[in-house]
C-alpha positions as CSV (number, residue, x, y, z in Angstrom):
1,X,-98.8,40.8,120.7
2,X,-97.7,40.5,124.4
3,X,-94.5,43.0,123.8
4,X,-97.6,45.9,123.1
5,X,-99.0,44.7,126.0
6,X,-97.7,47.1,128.4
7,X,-97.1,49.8,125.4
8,X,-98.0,53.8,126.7
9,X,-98.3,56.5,124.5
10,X,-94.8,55.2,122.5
11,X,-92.9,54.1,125.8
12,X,-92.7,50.4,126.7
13,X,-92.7,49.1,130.3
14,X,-90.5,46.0,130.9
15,X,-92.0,43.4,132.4
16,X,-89.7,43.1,135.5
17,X,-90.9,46.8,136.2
18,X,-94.2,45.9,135.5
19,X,-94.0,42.5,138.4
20,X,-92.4,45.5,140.8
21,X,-95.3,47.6,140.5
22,X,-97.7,45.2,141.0
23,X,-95.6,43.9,144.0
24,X,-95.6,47.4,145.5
25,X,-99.6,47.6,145.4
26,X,-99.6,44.3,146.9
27,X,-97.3,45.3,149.8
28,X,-99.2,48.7,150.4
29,X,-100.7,48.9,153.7
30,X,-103.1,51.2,152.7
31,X,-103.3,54.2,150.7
32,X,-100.8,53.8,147.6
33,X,-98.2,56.5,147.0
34,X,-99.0,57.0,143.3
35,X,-95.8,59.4,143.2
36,X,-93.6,56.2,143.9
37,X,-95.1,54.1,142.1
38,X,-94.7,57.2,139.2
39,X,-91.3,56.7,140.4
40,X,-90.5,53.3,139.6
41,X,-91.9,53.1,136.1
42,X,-90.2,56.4,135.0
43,X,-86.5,55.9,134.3
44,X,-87.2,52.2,133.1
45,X,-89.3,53.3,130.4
46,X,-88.2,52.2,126.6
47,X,-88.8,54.5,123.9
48,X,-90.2,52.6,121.2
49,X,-91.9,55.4,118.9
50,X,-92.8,58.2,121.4
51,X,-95.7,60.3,120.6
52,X,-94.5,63.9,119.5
53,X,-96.0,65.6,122.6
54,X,-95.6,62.8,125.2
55,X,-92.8,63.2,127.9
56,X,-91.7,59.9,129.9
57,X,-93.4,61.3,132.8
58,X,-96.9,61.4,131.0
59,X,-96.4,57.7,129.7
60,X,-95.7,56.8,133.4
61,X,-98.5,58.7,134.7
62,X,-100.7,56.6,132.1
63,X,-99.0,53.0,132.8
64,X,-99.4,53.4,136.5
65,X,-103.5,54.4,136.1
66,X,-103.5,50.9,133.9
67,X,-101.6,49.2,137.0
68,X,-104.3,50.3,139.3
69,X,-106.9,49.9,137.3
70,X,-105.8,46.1,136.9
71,X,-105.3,46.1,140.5
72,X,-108.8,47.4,141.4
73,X,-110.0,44.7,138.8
74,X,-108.4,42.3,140.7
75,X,-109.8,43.3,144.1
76,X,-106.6,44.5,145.7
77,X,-107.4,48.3,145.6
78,X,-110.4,50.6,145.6
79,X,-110.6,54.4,144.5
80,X,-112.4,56.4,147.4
81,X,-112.5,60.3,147.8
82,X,-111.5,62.8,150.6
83,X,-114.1,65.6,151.8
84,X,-112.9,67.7,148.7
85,X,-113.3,64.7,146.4
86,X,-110.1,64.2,145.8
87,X,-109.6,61.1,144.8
88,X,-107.3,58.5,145.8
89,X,-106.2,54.4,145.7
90,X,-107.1,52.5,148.7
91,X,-105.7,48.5,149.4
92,X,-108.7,46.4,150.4
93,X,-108.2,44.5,152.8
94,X,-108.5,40.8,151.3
95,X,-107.4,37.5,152.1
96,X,-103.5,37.0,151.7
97,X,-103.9,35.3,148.4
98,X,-105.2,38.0,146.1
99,X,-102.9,39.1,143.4
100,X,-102.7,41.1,140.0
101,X,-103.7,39.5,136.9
């Protein structure tokens, strides 16, 4: 059960990746660069049993959402809007000993 843990659309995030990206939204000042974190789950990405219409950039667009949406769960980030409501991730500033779950 804990190897689907971290399962996307057919694509399997290792768990060092996964401890980097939760890392990196812990060390984000403020607003977190989606793209990077996009970045660093991409190319680490195992192909278990891909979906037939899923690229690796898809799956890494999905796994970071689930990163942030454990982070927001967590307390470390917020999801607040521009002017245009455009939406984006926000750290909160909290104490120094919040983490991801």
């Amino acid at each position: 059960m804990a190897d689907c843990l971290h399962m996307f659309r057919g694509y399997r995030v290792p768990p060092a990746t996964v401890e980097a990206v939760k890392q990196a939204i812990i060390d984000t000042p403020r607003c977190v660069d989606i793209k990077a974190l996009k970045e660093l789950v991409q190319p680490s990405l195992v192909a278990v049993d891909p979906w037939p219409t899923t690229s690796r950039a898809q799956a890494a667009a999905r796994a970071v959402e689930s990163f942030l949406f454990d982070a927001s769960r967590a307390g470390l980030v917020k999801r607040r809007t521009n002017g245009w409501k455009f939406p984006y991730w926000w750290r909160v500033n909290e104490p120094s000993g919040a983490e991801c779950r």
